[in-house]
C-alpha positions as CSV (number, residue, x, y, z in Angstrom):
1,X,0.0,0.0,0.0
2,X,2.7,2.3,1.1
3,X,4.5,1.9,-2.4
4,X,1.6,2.9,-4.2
5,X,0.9,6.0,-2.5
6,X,4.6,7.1,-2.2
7,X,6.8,9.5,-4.3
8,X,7.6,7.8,-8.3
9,X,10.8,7.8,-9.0
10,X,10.6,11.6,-10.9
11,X,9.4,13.5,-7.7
12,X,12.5,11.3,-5.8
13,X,14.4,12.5,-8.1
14,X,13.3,16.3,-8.2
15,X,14.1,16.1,-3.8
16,X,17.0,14.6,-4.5
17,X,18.1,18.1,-6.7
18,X,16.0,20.3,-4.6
19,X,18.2,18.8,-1.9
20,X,21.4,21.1,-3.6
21,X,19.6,24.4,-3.7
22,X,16.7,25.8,-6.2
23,X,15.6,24.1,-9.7
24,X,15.0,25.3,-13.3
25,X,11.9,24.2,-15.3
26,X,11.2,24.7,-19.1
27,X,7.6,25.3,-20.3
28,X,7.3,24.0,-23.4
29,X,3.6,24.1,-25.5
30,X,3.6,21.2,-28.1
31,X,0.8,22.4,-30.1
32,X,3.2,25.9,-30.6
33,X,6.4,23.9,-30.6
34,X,5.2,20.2,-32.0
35,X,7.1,16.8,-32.2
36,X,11.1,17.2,-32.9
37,X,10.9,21.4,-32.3
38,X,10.1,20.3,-28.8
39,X,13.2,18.4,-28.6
40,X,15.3,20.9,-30.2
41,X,14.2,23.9,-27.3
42,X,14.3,20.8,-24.4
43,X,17.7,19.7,-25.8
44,X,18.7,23.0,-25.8
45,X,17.1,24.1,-22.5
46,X,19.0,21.3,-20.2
47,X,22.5,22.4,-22.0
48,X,22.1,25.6,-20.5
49,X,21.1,23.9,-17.2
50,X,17.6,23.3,-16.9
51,X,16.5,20.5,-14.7
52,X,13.1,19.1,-16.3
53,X,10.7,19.8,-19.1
54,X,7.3,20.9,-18.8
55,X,4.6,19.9,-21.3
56,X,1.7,22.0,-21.6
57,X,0.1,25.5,-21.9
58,X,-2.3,25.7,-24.6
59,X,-6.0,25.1,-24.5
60,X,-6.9,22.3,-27.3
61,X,-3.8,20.4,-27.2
62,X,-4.8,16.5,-27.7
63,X,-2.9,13.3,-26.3
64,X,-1.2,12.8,-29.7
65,X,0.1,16.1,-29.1
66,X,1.7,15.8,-25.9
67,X,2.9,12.0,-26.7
68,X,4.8,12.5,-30.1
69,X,6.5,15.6,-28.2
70,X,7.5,13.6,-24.8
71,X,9.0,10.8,-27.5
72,X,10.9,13.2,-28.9
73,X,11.9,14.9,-26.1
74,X,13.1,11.6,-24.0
75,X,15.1,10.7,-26.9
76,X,17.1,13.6,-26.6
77,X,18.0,14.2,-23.3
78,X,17.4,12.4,-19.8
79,X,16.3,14.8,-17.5
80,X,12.1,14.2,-16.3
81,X,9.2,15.1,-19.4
82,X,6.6,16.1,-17.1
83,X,2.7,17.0,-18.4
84,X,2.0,20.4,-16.8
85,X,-2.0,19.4,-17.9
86,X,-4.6,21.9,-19.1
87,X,-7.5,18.9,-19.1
88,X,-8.1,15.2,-20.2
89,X,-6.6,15.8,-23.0
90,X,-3.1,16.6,-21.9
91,X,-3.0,12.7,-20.7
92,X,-0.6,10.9,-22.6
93,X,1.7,8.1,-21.8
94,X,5.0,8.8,-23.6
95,X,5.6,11.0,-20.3
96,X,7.5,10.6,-17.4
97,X,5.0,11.9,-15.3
98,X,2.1,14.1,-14.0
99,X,1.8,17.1,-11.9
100,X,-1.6,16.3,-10.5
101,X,-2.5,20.0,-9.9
102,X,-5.5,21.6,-8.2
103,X,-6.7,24.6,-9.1
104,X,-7.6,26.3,-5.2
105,X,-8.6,29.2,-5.6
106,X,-11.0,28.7,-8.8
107,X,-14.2,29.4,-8.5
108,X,-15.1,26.5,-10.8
109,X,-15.3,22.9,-9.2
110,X,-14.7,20.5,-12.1
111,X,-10.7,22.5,-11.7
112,X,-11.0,21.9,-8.1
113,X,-12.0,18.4,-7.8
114,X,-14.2,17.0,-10.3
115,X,-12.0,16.8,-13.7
116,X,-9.0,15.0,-11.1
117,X,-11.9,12.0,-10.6
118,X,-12.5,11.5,-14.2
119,X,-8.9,11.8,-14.8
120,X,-7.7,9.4,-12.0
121,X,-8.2,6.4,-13.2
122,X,-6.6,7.2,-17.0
123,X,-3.5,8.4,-15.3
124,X,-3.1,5.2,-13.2
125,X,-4.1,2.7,-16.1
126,X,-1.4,4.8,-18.0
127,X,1.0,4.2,-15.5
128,X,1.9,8.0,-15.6
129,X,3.3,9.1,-11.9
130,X,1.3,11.5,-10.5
131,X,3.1,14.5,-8.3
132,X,0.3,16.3,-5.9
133,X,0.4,20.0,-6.6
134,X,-1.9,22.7,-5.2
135,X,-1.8,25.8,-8.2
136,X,-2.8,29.1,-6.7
137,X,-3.2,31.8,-9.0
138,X,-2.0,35.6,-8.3
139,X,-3.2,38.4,-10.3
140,X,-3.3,39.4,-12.7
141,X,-3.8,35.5,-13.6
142,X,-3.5,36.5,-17.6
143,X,-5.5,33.4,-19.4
144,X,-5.3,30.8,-16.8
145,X,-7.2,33.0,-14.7
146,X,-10.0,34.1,-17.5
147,X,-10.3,29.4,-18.5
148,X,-9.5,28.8,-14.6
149,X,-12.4,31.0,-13.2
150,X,-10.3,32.1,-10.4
151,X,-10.6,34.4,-7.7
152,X,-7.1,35.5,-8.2
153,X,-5.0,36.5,-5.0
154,X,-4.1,40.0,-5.1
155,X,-0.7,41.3,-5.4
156,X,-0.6,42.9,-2.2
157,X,-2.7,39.9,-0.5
158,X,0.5,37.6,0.8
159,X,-1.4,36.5,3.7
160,X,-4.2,35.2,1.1
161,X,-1.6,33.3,-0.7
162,X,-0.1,31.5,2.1
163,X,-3.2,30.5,3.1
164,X,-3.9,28.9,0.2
165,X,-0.9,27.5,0.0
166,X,-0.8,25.8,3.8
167,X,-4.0,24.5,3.0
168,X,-2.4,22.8,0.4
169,X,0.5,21.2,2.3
170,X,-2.2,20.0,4.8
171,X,-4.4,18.4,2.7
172,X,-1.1,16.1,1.4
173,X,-0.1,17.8,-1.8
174,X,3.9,17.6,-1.6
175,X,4.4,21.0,-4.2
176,X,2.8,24.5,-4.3
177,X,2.8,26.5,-7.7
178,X,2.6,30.1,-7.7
179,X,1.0,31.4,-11.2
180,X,1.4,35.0,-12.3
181,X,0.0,33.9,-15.6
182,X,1.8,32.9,-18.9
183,X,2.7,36.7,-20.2
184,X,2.1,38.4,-17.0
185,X,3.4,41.8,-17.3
186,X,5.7,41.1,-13.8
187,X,6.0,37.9,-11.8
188,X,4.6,37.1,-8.7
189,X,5.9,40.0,-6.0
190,X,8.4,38.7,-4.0
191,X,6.7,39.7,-0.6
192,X,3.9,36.8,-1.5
193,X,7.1,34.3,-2.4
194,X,8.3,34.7,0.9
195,X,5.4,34.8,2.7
196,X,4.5,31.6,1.2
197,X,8.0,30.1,1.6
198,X,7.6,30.8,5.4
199,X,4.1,29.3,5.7
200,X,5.0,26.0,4.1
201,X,7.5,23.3,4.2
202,X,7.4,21.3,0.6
203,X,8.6,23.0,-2.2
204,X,7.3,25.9,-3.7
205,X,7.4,26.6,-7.5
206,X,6.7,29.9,-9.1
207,X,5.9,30.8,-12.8
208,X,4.7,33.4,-14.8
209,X,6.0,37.1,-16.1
210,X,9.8,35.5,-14.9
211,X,11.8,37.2,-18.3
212,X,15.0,38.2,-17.1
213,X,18.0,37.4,-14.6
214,X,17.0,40.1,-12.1
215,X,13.7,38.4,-11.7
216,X,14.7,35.6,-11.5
217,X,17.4,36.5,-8.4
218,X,14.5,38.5,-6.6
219,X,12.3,35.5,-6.7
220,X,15.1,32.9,-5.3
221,X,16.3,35.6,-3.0
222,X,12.6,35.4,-1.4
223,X,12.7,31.8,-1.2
224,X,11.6,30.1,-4.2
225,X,12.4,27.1,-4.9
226,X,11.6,25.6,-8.4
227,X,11.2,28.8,-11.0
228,X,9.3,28.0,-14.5
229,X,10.1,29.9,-17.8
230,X,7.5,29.2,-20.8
231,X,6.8,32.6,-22.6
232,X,10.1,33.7,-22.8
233,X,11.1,30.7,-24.6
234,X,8.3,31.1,-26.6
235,X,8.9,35.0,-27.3
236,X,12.8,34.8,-27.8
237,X,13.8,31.2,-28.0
238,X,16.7,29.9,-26.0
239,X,18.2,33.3,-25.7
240,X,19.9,36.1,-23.3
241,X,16.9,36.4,-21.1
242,X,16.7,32.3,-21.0
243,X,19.8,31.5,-20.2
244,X,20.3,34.6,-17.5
245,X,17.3,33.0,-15.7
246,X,18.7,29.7,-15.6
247,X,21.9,31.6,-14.6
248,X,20.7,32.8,-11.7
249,X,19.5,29.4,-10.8
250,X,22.6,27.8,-10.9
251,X,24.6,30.5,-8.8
252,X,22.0,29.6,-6.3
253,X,22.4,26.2,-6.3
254,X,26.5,27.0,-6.0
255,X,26.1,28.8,-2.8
């Protein structure tokens, strides 16, 4: 029984890194960047020293999406391919895993609860490992809060968002995600990072609006943990802003 609830080998393996200082994760769509482009930007991404790949992002994106790009990906390089889901349809077995995410602070049940019931048994037939994530969205939320239906946490709320987040924690999910929203003019403000970072004790990731090296510093200096880039990829490839994130990342992890 024990086995079958316990951490898969990819979240053992993400504690094992998060045991040597903060983490870098690309964000990579597969219905903007299909089949062997994925592998090109993941390939490209983990030379510069990202730690996993994200698949995800869009609205629409089908199975046969998401599988031909985590083939392609795990061909090329051996970090985790992990399905950051947007529904059902993001379910595909080629990956190394799932982050199981709730949406907390939607208004909208079936992101809550009800799509994670239908999904449950899929995922475990798959044999996809499932890492427990509570998502918490901070405004201004961009699309994910508009499809989410989210009461988004306000920017100068960091008491809100720790709540949200310790709820989380207690209710067994072993990572909390942040979300500024893919495009967000800024990322999430550094006094709700470390608010949250002192209210919990699992790892917390943080996404959205991240574009530069100075961001990305601000956001590990306040405690973050695991730091997500997808729209600067997308905007500028694998370029100066990328790789100063990832920079930042990895004098963190040196210290």
């Amino acid at each position: 029984m024990s086995e079958a609830v316990g951490r898969g080998p990819v979240e053992r393996r993400l504690d094992e890194l998060l045991e040597r200082g903060p983490i870098h994760f690309t964000l990579i769509d597969p219905e903007k960047s299909p089949g062997a482009r994925a592998a090109d930007l993941a390939a490209g991404a983990v030379a510069a020293g990202s730690h996993a790949i994200l698949l995800g992002g869009s609205t629409g994106i089908t199975p046969e999406l998401v599988g031909a790009a985590a083939s392609a990906i795990r061909r090329r390089v051996t970090v985790p391919t992990i399905i950051f889901p947007e529904g059902a349809g993001s379910i595909a077995r080629e990956a190394d895993a799932i982050l199981f995410m709730s949406l907390l602070n939607s208004r909208n049940l079936e992101l809550v609860v009800r799509a994670h019931a239908r999904a449950a048994p899929l995922v475990r037939r798959l044999g996809l490992e499932a890492i427990p994530m509570g998502y918490v969205v901070i405004a201004p939320g961009m699309r994910v809060g508009e499809v989410g239906e989210v009461d988004a946490v306000a920017r100068d709320d960091p008491a809100g968002a720790a709540g949200y987040a310790l709820a989380a924690e207690m209710l067994g999910m072993r990572f909390v995600y942040l979300e500024a929203g893919s495009g967000a003019p800024e990322p999430v403000p550094a006094a709700t990072v470390r608010a949250v970072r002192e209210a919990i004790r699992v790892p917390l990731v943080v996404g959205g609006g991240i574009r530069t090296g100075p961001d990305a510093r601000t956001l590990l200096g306040a405690g973050a943990n695991v730091l997500v880039t997808g729209s600067v990829t997308e905007e500028e490839g694998l370029g100066e802003g990328f790789r100063a994130i990832v920079q930042e990342v990895e004098r963190a992890r040196s210290r």
